[in-house]
C-alpha positions as CSV (number, residue, x, y, z in Angstrom):
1,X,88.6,79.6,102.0
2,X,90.8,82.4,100.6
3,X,91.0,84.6,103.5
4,X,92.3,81.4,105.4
5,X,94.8,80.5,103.3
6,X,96.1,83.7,102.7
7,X,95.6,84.8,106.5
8,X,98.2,81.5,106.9
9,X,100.4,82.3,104.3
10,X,100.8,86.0,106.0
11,X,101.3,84.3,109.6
12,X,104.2,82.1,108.2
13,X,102.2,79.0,107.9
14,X,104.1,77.2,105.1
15,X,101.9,75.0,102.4
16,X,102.3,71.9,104.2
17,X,100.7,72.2,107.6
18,X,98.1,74.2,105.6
19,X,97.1,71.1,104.3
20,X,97.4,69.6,107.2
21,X,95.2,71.6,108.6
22,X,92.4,71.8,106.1
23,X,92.7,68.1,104.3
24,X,90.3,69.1,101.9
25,X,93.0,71.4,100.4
26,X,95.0,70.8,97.6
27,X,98.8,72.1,96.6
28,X,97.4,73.5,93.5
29,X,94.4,75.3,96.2
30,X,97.2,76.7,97.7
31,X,98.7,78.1,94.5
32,X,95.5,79.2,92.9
33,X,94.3,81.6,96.2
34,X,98.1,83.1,95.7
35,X,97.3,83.6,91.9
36,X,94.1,85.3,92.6
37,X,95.3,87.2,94.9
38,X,98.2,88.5,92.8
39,X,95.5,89.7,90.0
40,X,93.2,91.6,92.4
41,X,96.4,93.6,93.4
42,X,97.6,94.2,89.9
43,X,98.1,97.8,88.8
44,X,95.9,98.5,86.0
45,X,95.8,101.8,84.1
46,X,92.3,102.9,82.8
47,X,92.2,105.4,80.3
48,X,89.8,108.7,81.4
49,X,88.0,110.0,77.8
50,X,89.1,113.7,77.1
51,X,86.9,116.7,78.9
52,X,85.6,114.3,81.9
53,X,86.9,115.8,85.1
54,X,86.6,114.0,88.5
């Protein structure tokens, strides 16, 4: 159900016909697919150990 309500969010769906759409979706459903999606794109800087080379 991520995908969908993401794939809405990106078409200019706002929130409310979301629900409308999928009544077994909640506001905070809404907010928590936009929350997990803003960690899986979060920059994150991992350290390489000295005298590995890629």
């Amino acid at each position: 159900m991520l995908s969908v309500i993401l794939d809405n969010l990106a078409e200019g769906i706002g929130p409310d016909e979301i629900l409308a759409s999928y009544p077994s979706l909640s506001t905070e459903d809404i907010h928590a697919a936009i929350a997990y999606a803003a960690e899986l794109t979060r920059e994150q800087i991992v350290a390489i150990p000295e005298g590995v080379s890629g």
